[in-house]
C-alpha positions as CSV (number, residue, x, y, z in Angstrom):
1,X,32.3,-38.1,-1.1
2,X,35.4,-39.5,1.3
3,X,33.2,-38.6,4.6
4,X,29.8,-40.8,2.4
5,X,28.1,-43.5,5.1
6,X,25.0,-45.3,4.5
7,X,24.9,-45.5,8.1
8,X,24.2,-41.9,9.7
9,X,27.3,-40.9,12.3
10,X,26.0,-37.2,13.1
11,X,22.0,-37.1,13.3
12,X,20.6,-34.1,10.6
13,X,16.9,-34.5,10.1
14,X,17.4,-33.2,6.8
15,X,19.5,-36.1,5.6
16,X,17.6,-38.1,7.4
17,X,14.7,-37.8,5.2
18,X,16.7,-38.4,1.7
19,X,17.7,-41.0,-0.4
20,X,21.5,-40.2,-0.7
21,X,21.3,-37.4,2.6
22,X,21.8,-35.0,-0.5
23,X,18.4,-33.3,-0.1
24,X,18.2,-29.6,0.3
25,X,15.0,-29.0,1.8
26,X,12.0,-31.4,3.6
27,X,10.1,-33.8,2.0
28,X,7.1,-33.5,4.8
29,X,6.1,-31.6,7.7
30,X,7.8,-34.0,10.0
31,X,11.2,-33.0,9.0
32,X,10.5,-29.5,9.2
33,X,9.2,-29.9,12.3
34,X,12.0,-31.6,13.2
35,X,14.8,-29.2,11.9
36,X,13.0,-26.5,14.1
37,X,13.1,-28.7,17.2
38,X,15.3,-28.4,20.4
39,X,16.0,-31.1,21.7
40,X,18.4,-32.5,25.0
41,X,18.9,-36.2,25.9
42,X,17.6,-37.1,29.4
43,X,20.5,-36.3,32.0
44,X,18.5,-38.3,34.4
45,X,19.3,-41.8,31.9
46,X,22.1,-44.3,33.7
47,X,23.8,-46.9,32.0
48,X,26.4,-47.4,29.2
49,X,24.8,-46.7,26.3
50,X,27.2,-48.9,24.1
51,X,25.3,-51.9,26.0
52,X,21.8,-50.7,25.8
53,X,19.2,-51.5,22.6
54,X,16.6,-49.7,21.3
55,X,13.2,-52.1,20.9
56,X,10.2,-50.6,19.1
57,X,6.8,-51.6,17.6
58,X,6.1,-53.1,20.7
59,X,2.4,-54.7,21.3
60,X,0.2,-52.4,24.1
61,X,-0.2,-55.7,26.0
62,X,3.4,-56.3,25.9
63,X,4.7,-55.5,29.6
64,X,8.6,-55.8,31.4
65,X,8.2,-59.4,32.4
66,X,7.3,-60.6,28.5
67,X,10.7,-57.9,27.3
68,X,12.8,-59.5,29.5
69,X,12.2,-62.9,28.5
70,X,12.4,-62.4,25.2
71,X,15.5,-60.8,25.3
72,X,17.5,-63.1,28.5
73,X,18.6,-65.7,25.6
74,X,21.3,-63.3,23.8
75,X,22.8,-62.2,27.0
76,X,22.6,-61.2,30.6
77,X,20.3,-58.4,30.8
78,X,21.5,-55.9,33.5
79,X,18.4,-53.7,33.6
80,X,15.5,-52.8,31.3
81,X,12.6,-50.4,31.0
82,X,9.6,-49.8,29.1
83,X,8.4,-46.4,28.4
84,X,4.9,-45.7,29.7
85,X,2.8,-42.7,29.4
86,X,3.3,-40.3,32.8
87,X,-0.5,-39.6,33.0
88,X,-2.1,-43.1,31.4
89,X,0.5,-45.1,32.4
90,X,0.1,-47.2,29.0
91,X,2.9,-48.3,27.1
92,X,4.1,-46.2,24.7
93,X,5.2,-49.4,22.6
94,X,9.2,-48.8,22.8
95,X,11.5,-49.2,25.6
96,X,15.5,-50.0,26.1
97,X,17.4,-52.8,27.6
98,X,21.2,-52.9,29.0
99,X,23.3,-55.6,29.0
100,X,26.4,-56.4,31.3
101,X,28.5,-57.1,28.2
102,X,28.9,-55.3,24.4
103,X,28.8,-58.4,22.5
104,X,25.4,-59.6,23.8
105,X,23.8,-56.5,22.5
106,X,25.3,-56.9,19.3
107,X,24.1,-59.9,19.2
108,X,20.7,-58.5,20.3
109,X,20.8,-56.1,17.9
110,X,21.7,-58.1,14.7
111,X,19.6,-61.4,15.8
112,X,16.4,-59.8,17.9
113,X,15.2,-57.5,14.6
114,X,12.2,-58.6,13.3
115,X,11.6,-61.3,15.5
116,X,8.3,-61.9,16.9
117,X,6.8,-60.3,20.3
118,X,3.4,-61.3,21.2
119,X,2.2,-61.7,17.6
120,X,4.3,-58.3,16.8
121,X,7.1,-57.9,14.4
122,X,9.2,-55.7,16.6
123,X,12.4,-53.5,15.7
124,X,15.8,-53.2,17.9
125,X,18.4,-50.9,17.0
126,X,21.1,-49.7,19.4
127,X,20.6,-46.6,21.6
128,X,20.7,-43.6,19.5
129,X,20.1,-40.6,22.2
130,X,23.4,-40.5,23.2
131,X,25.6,-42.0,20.8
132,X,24.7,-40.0,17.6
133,X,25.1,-36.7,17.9
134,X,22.0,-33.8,17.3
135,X,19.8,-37.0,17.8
136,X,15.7,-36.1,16.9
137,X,13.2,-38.5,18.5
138,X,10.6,-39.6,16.4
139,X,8.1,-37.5,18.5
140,X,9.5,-34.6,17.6
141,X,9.1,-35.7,14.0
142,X,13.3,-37.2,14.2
143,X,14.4,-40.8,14.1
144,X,15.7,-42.9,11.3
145,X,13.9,-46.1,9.5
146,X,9.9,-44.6,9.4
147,X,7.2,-46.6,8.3
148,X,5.3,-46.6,4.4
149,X,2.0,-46.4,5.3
150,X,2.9,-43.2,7.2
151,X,5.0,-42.0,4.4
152,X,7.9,-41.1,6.9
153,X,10.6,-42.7,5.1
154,X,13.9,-42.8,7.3
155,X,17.0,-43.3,5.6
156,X,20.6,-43.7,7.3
157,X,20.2,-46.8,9.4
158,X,20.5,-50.4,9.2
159,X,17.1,-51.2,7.9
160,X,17.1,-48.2,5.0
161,X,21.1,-47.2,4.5
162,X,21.7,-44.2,2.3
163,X,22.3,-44.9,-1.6
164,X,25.5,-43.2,-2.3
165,X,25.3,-40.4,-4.3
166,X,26.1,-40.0,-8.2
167,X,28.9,-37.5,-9.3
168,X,27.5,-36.5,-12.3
169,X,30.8,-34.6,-13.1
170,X,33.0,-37.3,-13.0
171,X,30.8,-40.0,-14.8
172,X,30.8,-36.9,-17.4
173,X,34.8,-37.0,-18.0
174,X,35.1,-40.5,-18.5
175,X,36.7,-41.3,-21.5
176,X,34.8,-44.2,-23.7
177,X,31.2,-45.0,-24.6
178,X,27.6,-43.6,-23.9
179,X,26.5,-42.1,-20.8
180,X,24.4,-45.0,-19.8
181,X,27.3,-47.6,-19.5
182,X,29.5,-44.6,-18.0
183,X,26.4,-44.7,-15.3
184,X,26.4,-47.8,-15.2
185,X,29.9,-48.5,-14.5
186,X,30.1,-46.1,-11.7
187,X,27.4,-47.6,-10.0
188,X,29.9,-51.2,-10.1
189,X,27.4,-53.0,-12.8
190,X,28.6,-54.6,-16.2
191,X,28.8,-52.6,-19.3
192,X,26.3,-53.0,-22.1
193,X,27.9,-54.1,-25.8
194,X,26.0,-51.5,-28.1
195,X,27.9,-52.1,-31.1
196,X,26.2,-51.6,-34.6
197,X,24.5,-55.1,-34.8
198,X,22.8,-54.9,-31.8
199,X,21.1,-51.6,-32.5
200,X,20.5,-53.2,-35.7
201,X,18.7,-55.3,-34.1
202,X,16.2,-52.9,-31.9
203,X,13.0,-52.2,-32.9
204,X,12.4,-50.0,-35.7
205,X,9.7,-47.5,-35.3
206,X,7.4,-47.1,-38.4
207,X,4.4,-44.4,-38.9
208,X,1.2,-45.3,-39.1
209,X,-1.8,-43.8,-40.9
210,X,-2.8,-41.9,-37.7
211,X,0.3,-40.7,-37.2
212,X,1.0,-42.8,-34.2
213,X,4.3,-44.7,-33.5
214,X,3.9,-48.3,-34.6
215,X,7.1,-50.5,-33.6
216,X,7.6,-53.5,-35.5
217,X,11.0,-55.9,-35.0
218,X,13.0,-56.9,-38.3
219,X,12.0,-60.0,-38.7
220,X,8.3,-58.8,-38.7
221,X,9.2,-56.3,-41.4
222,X,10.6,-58.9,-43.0
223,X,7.6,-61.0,-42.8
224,X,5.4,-58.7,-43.9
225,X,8.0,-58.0,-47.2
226,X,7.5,-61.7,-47.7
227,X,3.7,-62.0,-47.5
228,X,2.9,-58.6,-50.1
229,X,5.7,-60.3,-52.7
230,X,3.5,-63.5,-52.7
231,X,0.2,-61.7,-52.5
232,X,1.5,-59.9,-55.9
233,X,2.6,-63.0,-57.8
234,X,-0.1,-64.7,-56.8
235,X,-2.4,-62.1,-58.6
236,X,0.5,-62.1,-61.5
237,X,-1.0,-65.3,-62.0
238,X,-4.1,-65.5,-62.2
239,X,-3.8,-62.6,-64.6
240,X,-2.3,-64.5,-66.8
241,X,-4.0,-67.6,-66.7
242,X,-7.3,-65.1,-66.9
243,X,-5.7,-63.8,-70.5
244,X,-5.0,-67.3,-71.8
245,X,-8.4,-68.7,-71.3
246,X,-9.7,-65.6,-73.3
């Protein structure tokens, strides 16, 4: 629990692929695929890589004149590139862009997510080849942050952090009330007051003649008290106003 991130530091596709990075086998195929996978960043790749970003979900049309002006406003871009297929030549809607300074790809990175690229929502992240360790490409069935409608959901990086984990144990030992507030207080929210008025107050489950749970609040039980005691003096009544006539 001292070594916990919601940010990924060393890349495990298996972690990758949980909630907490607590799972201990895939989710889907990808991951699998991905845990079997050997993999070696491109030796070939120049630049620093603390200066470089990551942009994805680009548009096919989009091309290196349309990356580079989007991006020239947070900083002075020292060289970029956009991935295209070997054979097709087509994009491959992802490429990377260095800049001369640190600070203007921060600011790239925090201010040029989900901004919009010819009438595309696109995603920047910093360079993750060779600055996290073990790193899986997404082709290979890797990365972090997938998309729902493909089901490849990506945990560990700034768009989906890991949750941190429960210690079951420990919220177990606590001294003090019931499991839910012990729960509750780990996970830093308010304790509940569930002292005897208030579960006094819950709903109260009565049978019903089909055996089925019926629940009805006290004031409603009440209610209907009410109602059958005036329902039976009412017919008191009329009794005896029935026996004095006679």
């Amino acid at each position: 629990m001292t070594q916990w991130s919601a940010v990924a530091t060393t890349y495990d596709p298996l972690k990758a692929g949980s909630i907490d990075g607590t799972d201990d086998e895939p989710h889907d195929r990808a991951i699998a695929r991905a845990m079997g996978a050997k993999y070696k960043p491109n030796k070939n790749v120049v630049g620093d890589p603390e200066c470089t970003v990551f942009v994805g979900r680009l548009s096919p049309n989009t091309d290196e004149e349309m990356l580079g002006r989007h991006f020239k406003s947070y900083g002075k871009i020292k060289r970029f590139r956009l991935v295209r297929d070997i054979v097709t030549g087509f994009s491959r809607c992802y490429g990377f862009i260095e800049f001369y300074d640190r600070e203007d790809a921060y600011n790239a990175q925090r201010d040029g997510d989900k901004t919009i690229l010819d009438e595309k929502e696109i995603y920047v992240d910093f360079e993750c080849g060779r600055t996290l360790k073990s790193w899986i490409p997404r082709r290979l069935g890797g990365g972090i942050c997938g998309k729902k409608e493909s089901g490849q959901l990506r945990f560990g990086g700034k768009n989906k952090p890991f949750k941190r984990p429960f210690n079951i144990n420990s919220i177990q030992n606590q001294e003090g009330t019931t499991f839910r507030e012990r729960l509750q207080a780990a996970e830093g929210g308010e304790q509940i007051d569930r002292d005897r008025s208030y579960r006094s107050d819950r709903a109260r489950v009565r049978e019903d003649r089909h055996g089925e749970g019926r629940y009805e609040s006290r004031s409603t039980c009440r209610g209907r008290r009410s109602r059958s005691r005036d329902r039976h003096y009412r017919k008191k009544d009329r009794r005896s106003r029935s026996r004095e006539r006679r």
